[in-house]
PLY file of the C-alpha trace (Angstrom):
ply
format ascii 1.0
element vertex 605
property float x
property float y
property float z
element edge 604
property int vertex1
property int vertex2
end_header
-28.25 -0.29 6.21
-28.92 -4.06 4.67
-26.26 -3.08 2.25
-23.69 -2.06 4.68
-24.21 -5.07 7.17
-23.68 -7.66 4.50
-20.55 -5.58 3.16
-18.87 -5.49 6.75
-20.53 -9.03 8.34
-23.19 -9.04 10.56
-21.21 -9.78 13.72
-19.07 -6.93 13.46
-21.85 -4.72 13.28
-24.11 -5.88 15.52
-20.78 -5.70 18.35
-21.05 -1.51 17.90
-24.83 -1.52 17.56
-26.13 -3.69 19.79
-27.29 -2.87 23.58
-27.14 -5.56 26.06
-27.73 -9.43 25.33
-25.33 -11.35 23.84
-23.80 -9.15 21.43
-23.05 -6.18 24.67
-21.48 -10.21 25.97
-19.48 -10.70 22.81
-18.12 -7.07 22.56
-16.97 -7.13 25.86
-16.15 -10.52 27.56
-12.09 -11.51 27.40
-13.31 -14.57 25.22
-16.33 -14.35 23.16
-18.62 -17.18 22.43
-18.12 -17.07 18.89
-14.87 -17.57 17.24
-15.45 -15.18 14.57
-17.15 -12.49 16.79
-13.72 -12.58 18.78
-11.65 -11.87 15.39
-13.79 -9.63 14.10
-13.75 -7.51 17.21
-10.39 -7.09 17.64
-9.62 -6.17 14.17
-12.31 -3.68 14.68
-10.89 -2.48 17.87
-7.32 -2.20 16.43
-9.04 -0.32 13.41
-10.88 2.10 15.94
-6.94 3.07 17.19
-6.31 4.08 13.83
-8.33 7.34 12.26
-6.32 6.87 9.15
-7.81 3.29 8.80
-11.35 3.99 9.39
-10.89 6.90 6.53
-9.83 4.38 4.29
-12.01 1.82 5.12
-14.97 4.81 4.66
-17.63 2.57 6.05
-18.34 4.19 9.10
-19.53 7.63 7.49
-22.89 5.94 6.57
-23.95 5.63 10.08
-23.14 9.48 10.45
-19.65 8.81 12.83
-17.66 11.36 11.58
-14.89 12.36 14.64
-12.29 9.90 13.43
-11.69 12.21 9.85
-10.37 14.84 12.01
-7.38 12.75 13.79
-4.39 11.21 12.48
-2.48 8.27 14.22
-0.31 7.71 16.73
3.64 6.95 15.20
4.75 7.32 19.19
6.67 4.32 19.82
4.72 4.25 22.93
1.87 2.96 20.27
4.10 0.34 19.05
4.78 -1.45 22.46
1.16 -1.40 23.01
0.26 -3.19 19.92
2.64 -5.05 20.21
1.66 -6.35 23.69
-1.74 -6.88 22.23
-0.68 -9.34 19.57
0.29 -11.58 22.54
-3.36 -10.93 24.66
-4.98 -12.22 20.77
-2.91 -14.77 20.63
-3.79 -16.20 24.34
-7.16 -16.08 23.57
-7.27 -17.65 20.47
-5.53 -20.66 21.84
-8.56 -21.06 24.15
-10.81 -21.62 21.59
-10.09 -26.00 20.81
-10.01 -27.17 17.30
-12.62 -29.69 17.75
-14.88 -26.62 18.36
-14.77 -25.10 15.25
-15.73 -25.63 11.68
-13.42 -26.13 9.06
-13.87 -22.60 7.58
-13.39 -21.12 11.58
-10.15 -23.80 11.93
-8.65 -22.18 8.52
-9.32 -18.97 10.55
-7.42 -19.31 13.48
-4.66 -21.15 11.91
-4.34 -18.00 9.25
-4.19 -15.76 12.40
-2.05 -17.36 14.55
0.36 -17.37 11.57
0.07 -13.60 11.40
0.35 -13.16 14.65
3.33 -15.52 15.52
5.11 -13.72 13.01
4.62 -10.21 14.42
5.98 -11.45 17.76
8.83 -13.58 15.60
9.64 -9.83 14.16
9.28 -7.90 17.35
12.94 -8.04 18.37
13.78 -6.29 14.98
11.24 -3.83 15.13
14.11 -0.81 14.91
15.60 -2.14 11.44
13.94 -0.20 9.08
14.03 3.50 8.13
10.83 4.95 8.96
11.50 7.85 6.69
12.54 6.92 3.41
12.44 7.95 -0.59
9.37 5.60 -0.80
7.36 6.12 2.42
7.58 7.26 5.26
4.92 9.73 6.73
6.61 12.75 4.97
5.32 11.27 1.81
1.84 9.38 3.19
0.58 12.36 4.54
0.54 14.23 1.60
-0.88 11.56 -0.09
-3.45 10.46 2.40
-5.10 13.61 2.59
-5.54 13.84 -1.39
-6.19 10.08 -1.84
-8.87 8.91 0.69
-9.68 12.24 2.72
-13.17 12.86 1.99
-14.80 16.32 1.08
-18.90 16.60 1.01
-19.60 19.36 3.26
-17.92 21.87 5.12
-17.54 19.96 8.50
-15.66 17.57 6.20
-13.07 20.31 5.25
-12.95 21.25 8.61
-11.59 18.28 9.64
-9.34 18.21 7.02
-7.91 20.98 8.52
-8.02 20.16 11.60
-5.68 16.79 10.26
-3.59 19.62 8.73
-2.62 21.03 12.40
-2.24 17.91 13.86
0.84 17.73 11.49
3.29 19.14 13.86
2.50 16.10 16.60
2.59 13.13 14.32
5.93 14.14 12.44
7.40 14.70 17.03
6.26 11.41 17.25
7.83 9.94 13.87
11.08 11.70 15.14
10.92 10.44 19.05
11.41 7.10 16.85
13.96 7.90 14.60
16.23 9.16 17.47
15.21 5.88 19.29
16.88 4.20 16.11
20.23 6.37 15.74
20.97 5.10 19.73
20.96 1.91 18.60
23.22 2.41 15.66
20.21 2.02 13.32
20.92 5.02 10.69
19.94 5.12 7.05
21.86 5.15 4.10
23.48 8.17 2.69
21.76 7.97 -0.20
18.06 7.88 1.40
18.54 10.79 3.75
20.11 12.64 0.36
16.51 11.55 -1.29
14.47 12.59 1.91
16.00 15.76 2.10
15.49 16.49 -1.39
11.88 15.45 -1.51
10.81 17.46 1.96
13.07 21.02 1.39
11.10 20.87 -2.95
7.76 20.00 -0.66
8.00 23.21 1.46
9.90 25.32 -1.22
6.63 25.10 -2.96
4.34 28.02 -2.83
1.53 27.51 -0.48
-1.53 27.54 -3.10
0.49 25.11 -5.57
1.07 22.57 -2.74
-0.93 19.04 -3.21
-2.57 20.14 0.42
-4.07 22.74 -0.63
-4.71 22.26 -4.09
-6.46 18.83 -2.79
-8.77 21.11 -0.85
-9.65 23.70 -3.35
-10.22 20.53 -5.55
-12.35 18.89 -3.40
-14.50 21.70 -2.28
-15.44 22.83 -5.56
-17.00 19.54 -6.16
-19.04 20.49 -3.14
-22.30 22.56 -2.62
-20.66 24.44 -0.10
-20.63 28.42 -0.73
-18.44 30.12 -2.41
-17.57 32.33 0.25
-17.25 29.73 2.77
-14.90 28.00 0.45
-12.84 30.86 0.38
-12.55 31.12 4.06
-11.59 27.54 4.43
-9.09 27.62 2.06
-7.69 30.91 3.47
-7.28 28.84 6.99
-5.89 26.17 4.63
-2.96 28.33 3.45
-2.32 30.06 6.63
-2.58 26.44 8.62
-0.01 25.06 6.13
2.29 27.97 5.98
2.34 28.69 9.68
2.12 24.31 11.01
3.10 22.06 8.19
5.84 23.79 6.99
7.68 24.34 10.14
6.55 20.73 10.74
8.29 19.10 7.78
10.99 21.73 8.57
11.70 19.47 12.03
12.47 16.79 10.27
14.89 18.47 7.61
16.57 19.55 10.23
17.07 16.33 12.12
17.90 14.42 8.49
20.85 17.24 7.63
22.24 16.73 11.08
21.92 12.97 10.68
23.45 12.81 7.14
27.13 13.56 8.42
26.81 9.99 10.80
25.41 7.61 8.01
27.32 5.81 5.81
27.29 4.12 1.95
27.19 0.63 3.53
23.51 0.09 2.68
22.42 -3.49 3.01
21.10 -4.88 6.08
23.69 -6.64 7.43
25.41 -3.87 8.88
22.99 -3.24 11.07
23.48 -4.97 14.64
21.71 -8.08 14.68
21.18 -7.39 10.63
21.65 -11.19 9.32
19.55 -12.15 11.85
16.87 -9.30 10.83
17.11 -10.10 7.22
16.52 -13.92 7.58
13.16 -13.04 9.17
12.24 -10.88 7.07
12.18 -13.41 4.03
10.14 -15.66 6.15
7.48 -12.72 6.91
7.40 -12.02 2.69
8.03 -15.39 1.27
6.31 -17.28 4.10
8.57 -19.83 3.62
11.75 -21.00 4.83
13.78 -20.09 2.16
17.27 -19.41 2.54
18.96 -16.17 1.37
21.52 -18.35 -0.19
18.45 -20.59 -1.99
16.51 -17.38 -2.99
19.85 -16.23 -5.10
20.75 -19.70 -6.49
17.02 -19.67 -7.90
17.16 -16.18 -9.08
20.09 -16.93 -11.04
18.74 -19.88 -12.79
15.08 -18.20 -13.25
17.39 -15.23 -14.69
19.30 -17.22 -17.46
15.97 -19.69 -18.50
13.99 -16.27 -19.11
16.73 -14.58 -20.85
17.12 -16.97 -23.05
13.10 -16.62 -24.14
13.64 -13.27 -24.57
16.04 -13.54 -26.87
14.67 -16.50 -29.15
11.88 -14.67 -29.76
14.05 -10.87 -30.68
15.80 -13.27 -32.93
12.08 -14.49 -34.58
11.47 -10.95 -35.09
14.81 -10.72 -36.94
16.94 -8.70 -34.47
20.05 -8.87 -33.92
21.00 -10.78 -31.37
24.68 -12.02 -31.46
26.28 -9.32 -29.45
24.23 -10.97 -26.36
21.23 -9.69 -23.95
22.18 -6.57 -23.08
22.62 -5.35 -25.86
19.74 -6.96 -27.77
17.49 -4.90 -24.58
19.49 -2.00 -25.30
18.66 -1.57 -29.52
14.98 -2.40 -28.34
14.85 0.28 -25.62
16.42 2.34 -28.12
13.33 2.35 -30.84
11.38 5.51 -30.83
8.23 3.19 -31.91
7.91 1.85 -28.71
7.55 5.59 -26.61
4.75 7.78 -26.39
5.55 11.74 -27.05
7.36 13.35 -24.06
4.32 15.98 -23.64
1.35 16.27 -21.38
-0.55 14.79 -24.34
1.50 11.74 -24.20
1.17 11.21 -20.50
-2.72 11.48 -21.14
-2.27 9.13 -24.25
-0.92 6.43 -21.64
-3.74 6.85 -19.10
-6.58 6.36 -21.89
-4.23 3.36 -23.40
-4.24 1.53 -19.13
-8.03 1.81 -19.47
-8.54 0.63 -23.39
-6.36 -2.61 -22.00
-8.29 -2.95 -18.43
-11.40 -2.96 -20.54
-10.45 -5.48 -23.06
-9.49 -7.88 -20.21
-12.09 -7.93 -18.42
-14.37 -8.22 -20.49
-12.74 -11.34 -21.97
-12.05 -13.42 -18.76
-15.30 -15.85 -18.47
-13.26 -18.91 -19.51
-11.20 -18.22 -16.52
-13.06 -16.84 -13.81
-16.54 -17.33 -12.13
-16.66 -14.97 -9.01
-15.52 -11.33 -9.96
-14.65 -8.41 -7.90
-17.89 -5.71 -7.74
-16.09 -2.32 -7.35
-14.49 -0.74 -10.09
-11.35 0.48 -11.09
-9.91 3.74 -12.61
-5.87 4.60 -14.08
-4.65 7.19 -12.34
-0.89 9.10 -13.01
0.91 9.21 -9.45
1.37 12.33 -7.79
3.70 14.46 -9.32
5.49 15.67 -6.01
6.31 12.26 -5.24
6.67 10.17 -8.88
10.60 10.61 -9.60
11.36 8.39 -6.54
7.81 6.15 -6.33
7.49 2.64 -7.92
6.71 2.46 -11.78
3.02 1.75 -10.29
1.11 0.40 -7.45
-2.53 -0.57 -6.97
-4.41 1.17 -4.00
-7.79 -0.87 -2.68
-11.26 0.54 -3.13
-13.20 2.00 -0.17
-15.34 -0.47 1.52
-18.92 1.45 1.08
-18.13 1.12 -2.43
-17.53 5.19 -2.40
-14.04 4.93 -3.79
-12.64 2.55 -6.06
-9.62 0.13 -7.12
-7.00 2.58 -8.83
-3.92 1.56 -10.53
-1.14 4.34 -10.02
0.85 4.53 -12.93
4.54 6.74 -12.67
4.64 9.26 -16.06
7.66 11.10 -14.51
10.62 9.02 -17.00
8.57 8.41 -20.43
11.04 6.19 -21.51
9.87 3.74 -18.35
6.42 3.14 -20.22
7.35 1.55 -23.36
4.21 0.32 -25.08
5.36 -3.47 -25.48
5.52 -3.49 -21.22
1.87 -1.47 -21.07
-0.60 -5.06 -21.17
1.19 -7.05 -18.45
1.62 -3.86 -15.87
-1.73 -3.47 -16.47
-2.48 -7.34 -15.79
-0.82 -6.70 -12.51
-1.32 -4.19 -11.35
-5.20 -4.28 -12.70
-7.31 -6.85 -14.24
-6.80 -9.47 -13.37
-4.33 -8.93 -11.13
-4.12 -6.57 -7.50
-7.83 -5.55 -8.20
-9.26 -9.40 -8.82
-7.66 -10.83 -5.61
-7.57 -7.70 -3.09
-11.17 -6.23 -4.06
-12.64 -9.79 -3.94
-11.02 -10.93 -0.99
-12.33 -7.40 0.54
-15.85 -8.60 -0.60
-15.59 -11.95 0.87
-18.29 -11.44 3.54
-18.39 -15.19 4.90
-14.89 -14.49 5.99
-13.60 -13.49 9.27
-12.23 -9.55 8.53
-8.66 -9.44 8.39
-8.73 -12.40 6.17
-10.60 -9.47 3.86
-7.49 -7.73 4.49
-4.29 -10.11 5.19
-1.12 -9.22 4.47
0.57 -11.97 2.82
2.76 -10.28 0.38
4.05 -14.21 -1.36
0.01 -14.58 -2.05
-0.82 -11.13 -3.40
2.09 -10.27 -5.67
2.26 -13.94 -6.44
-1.08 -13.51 -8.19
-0.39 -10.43 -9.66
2.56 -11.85 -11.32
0.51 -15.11 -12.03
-1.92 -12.54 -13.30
0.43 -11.16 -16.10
1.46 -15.08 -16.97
-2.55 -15.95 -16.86
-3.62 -13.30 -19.53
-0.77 -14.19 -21.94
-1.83 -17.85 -21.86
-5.08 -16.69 -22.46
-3.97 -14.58 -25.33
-4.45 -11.26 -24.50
-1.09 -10.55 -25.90
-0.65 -11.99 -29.27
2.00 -9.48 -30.55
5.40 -11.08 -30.11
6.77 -7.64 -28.62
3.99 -7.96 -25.70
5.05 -11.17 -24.77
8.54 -10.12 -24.29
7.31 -7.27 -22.02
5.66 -9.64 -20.39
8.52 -12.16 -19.92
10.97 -8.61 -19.37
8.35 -8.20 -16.29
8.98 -11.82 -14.59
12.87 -11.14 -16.19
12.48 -7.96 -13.28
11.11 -10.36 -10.53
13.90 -12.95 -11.04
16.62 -10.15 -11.19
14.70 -9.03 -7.50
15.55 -12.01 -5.97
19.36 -12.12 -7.22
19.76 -8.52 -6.22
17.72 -8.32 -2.63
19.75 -11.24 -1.35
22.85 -9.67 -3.34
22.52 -6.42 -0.73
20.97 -7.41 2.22
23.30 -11.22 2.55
26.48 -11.34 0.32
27.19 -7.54 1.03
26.88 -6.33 -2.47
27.20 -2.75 -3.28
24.26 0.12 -4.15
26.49 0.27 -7.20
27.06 -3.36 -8.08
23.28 -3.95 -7.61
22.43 -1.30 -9.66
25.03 -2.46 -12.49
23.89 -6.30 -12.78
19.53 -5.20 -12.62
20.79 -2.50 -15.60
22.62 -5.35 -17.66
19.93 -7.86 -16.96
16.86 -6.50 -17.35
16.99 -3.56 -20.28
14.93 -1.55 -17.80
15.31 2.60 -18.21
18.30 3.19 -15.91
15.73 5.90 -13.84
13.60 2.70 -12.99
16.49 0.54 -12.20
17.99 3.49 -9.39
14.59 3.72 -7.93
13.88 -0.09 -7.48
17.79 -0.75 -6.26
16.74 1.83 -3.73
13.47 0.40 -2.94
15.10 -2.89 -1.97
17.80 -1.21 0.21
14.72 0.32 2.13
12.41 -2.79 2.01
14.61 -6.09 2.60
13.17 -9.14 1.64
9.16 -7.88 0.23
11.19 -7.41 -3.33
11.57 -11.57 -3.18
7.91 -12.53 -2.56
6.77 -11.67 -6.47
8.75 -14.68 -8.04
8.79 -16.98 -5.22
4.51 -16.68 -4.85
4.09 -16.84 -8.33
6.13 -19.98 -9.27
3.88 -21.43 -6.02
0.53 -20.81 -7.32
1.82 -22.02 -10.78
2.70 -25.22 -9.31
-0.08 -25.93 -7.14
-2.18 -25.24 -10.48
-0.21 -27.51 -12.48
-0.32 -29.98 -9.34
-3.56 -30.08 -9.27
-3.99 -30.78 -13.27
-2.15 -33.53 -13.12
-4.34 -35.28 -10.28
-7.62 -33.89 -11.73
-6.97 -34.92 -15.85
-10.50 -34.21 -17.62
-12.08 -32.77 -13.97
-10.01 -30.04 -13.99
-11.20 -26.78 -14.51
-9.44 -23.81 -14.49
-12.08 -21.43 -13.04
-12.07 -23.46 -10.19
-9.01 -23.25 -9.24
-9.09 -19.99 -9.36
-12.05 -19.80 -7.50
-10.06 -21.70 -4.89
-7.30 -18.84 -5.01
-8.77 -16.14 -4.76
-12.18 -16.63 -2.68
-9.69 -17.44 0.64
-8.26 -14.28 0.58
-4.71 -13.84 0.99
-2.95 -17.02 3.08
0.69 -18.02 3.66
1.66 -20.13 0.47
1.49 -23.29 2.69
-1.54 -22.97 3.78
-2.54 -22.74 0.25
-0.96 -25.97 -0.60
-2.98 -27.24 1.87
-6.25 -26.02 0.21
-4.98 -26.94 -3.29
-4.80 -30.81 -1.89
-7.87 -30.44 -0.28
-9.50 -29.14 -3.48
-7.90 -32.21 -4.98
-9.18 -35.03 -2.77
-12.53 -33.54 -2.89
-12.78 -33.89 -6.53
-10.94 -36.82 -7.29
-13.55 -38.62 -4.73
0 1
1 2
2 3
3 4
4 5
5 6
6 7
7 8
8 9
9 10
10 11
11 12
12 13
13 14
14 15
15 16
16 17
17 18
18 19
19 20
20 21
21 22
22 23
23 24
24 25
25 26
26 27
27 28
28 29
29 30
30 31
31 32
32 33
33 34
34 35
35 36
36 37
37 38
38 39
39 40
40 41
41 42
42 43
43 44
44 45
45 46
46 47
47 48
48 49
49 50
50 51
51 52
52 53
53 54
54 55
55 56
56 57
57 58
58 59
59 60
60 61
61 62
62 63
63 64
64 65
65 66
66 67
67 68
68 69
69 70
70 71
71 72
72 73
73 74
74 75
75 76
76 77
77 78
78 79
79 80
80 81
81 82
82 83
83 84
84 85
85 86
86 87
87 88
88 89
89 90
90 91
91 92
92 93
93 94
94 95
95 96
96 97
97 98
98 99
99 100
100 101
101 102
102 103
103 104
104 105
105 106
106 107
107 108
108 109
109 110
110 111
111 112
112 113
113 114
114 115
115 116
116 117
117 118
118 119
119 120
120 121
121 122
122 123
123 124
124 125
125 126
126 127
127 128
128 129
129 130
130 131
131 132
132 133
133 134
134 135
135 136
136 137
137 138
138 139
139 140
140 141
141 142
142 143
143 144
144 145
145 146
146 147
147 148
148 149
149 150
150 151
151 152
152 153
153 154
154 155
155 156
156 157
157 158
158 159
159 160
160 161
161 162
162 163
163 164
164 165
165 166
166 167
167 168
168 169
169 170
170 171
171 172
172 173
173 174
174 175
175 176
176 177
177 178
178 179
179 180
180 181
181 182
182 183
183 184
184 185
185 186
186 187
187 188
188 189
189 190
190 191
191 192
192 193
193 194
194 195
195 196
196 197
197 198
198 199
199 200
200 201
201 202
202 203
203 204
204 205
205 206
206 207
207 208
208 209
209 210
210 211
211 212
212 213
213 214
214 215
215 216
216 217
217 218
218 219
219 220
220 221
221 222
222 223
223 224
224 225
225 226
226 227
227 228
228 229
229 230
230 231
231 232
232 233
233 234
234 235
235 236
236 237
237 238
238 239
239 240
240 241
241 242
242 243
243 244
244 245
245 246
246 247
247 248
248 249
249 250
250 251
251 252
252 253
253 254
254 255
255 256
256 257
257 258
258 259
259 260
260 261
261 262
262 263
263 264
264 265
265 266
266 267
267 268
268 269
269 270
270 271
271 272
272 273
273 274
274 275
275 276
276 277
277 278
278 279
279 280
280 281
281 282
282 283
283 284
284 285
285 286
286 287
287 288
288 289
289 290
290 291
291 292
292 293
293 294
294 295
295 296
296 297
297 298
298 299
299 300
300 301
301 302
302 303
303 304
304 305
305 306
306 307
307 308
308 309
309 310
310 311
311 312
312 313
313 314
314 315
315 316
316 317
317 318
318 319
319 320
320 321
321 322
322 323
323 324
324 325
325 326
326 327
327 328
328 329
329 330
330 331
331 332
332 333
333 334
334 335
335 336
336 337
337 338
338 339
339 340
340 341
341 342
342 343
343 344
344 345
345 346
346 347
347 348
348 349
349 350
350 351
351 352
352 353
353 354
354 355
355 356
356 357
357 358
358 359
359 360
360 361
361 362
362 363
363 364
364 365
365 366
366 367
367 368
368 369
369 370
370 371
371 372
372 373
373 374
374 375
375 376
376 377
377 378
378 379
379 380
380 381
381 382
382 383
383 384
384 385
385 386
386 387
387 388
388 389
389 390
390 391
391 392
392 393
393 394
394 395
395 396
396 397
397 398
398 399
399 400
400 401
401 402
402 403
403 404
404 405
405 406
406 407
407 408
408 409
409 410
410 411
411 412
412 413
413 414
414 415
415 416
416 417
417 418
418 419
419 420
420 421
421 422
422 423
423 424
424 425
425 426
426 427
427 428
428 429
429 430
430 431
431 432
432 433
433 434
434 435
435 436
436 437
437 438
438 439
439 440
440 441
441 442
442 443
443 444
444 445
445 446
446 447
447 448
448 449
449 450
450 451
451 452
452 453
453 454
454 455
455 456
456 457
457 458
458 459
459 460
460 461
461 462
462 463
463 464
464 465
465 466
466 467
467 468
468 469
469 470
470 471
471 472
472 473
473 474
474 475
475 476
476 477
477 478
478 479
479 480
480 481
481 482
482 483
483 484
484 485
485 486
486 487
487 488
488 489
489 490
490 491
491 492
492 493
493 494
494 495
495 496
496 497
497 498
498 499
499 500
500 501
501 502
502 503
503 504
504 505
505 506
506 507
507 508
508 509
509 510
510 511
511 512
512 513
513 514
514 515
515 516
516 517
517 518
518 519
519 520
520 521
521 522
522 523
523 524
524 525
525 526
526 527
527 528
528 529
529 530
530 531
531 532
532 533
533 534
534 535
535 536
536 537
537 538
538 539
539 540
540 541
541 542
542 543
543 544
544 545
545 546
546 547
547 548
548 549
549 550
550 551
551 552
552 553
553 554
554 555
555 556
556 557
557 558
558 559
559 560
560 561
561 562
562 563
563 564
564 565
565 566
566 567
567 568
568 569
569 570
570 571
571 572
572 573
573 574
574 575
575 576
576 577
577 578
578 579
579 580
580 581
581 582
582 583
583 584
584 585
585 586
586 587
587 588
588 589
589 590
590 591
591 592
592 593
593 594
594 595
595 596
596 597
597 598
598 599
599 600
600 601
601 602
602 603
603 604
């Protein structure tokens, strides 16, 4: 129990254990003594609406509370106007609590949340532009996922309560719906090309025979690793197959129905400023994922400059290595992407070869990273291929947070669907990202951060965290993790990629480019496999704006660093400024300027 009160914070705790006296007082009065009792509860409270979250989370299993693992949440958009009502009931409370009461750490605090929270209610009148239901998420895809991910299986109450998550199916997926039809009456219909993609994905998900289905293979998987009996296994998973045959099916079937009816109204126009209201939509949504007040029209201007400076890198050193670079870029990427050297073998074997490779580079990392960092993250991290059912339309990889009881850790999806998207020379730096000492350094630490309120554990600031991932993959070169010339230009190919993102996002969403003409200038500057380049044009169409936070964060926390070298001269130290970074959590990129100077004055005095 000592263990799981310093992992979680002693206030929040104490709130759901303690009887009477002041905690029963800070659980349940409008405005809590303490500053950081009042944040902590109402992330708790909005957690506590959430089953899926408290699965995740997985810390409230050790004290025996169980219920939640049987329940899936509420998509209604019933839900939605009630949280977002509550974002303006936090917000009025936390302006009660005066500056001059708090300590610098609390101040940092509230000034984090009201940012968060100003933004959510800044957002709030766009809430409908988005599609729900795409190729990359959507709950079509998350459920499937979820349940074989984070769904845990000890005992059998555990399975039953996977199935009982299994029947609830059929209500979460009305609910999902009740919001999509909300969204065609406003005029708010998806691309041609992602219904084509859902509809694809969900009729291959239900043509699949019941016992090869991830649902019920996830089951059979985890009970074996069980001491339940043999015979009771058997009769769960019979349930299983008849639950899925007879509920999720026909559920999934619901919304292939809706999506072919759909398909005949949406059009190829697929950047957000068709929408109504769309310019207006997009604009805020590069403030929520830059947190800055960057233009569209500034964001492409810088991609196009970042875009020629990096090409240019690229091909200085192709021409070092005595390659032939005279007919230009494109096709200097194409010959390299052409060399069989650079693949692994098309077979099982070779996607196995690639998983063992991740690890043999994760390993090498870390363990060489003491003249950078002091504070490390404690939970581990394993490689892991992506679900085959969803890989031919997911991201090349994505990083997925350990458990907070420490029962699950860090893993770093990687896609094996295209093996001509993992060439070897672009292995170290997605692993630096995506890994060590990238997503797993900042989000596991910042998850570990116990002297900080909870959501800062947790905070969403997409500039910050793929900032430092993509500072990450910078970081380890300059540490010389990659001293083969071909690794470097993987690595520079991978901030190439983020640079291309911002020319390309602001391309669709603002100056009304084509899925075509995005998909034609990403192909000719990047030498990415053409399967990759679909799926991320795609991705952007679906997600306007987040694809514009990598480059944009990561040229920040360069500069700050570089900013505060130049004040510090001989004081500087590197694993202090990263200690800075990343022991904050994740902040809006001004409010880590403001940190950065403050780190400055303190040690320039």
């Amino acid at each position: 129990m000592k263990t799981l009160f310093k992992r979680l914070g002693l206030t929040l705790l104490l709130l759901i254990l303690a009887a009477g006296g002041l905690a029963a007082h800070e659980w349940y009065a409008k405005k809590p003594f303490f500053f950081r009792a009042f944040l902590d509860r109402e992330v708790l409270k909005l957690a506590f609406e959430s089953p899926e979250t408290l699965t995740s989370l997985g810390f409230l299993e050790n004290l025996g509370i169980k219920g939640h693992n049987a329940e899936l949440d509420d998509e209604s958009p019933a839900k939605a106007d009630q949280l977002f009502a509550k974002v303006s009931q936090i917000r009025d409370v936390i302006n009660q609590y005066p500056d001059s009461d708090l300590s610098s750490e609390d101040k940092l605090s509230k000034d984090i949340a009201l940012y968060l929270l100003d933004s959510a209610k800044a957002a709030e009148p766009y809430r409908y532009h988005n599609y729900p239901v795409n190729q990359l998420f959507g709950a079509q895809s998350n459920f499937p996922s979820f349940m074989d991910g984070q769904h845990r299986v000890q005992n059998e109450e555990d399975a039953q309560y996977y199935l009982a998550r299994l029947r609830a199916v059929d209500r979460k997926f009305g609910q999902v719906l009740e919001g999509l039809q909300l969204r065609e009456d406003k005029g708010i219909i998806p691309p041609r090309f992602v219904i084509e993609r859902v509809l694809d994905e969900m009729q291959a998900f239900v043509a699949t025979p019941v016992t090869d289905n991830i649902l019920y293979q996830a089951l059979a998987r985890k009970l074996a690793d069980t001491k339940v009996p043999t015979a009771s296994q058997d009769a769960l998973l019979t349930e299983a197959e008849t639950t899925i045959s007879g509920q999720v099916y026909p559920a999934y079937q619901h919304l292939i129905d809706y999506f072919a009816k759909l398909k005949d109204k949406a059009g190829t126009d697929d950047g957000l400023w068709h929408l109504p209201d769309g310019d207006k939509a997009y604009a805020q949504a590069l403030r929520i994922y830059t947190t800055t007040d960057m233009s569209a029209d500034e964001i492409h201007q810088l991609g196009l400059s970042e875009v020629a400076r990096i090409q240019g890198e690229i091909l200085a050193i192709l021409a070092a290595e005595g390659r032939d670079v005279s007919q230009g870029f494109t096709a200097a990427m194409d010959q390299l992407s052409a060399d069989p050297r650079f693949y692994y073998p098309d077979t099982d074997a070779g996607r196995a070869q690639i998983l063992a490779d991740y690890q043999t580079i994760l390993d090498e990392v870390s363990a060489g990273l003491d003249q950078a960092f002091r504070i490390r993250p404690k939970a581990g991290m394993e490689v892991v291929r992506i679900p085959q059912f969803k890989e031919k339309t997911a991201p090349g990889a994505y990083y997925e947070q350990p458990s907070l009881d420490g029962s699950r850790p860090g893993r770093f999806y990687a896609n094996l669907f295209d093996i001509k998207a993992t060439p070897r020379f672009g292995m170290r730096t997605l692993a630096y990202h995506e890994g060590i000492p990238g997503h797993h350094f900042q989000i596991a630490l910042a998850m570990e951060q116990d002297s900080m309120p909870f959501f800062r554990r947790m905070s969403p600031f997409t500039a910050y965290t793929e900032g430092w991932a993509l500072y990450a993959e910078y970081l380890a070169w300059e540490l010389g993790f990659e001293k083969d010339p071909y690794d470097n230009i993987g690595r520079l190919v991978a901030e190439l990629f983020r640079a291309v993102r911002l020319v390309v996002d602001t391309g669709i969403h603002h100056k009304h480019w084509t899925r075509e003409a995005a998909i034609a200038y990403m192909k000719d500057n990047t030498g990415m496999a053409e399967s990759d380049v679909v799926a991320e044009i795609e991705r952007y169409i679906v997600m306007p704006g987040q694809a514009t936070a990598y480059k944009v964060g990561m040229m920040k926390i360069l500069s700050l660093r570089e900013k505060a070298k130049a004040a510090l001269g001989d004081k500087f130290d590197l694993r202090d400024y990263h200690d800075l970074v990343l022991k904050n959590g994740a902040v809006p990129l001004d409010v880590l300027e403001q940190l950065v100077d403050r780190y400055i004055a303190e040690h320039q005095a």
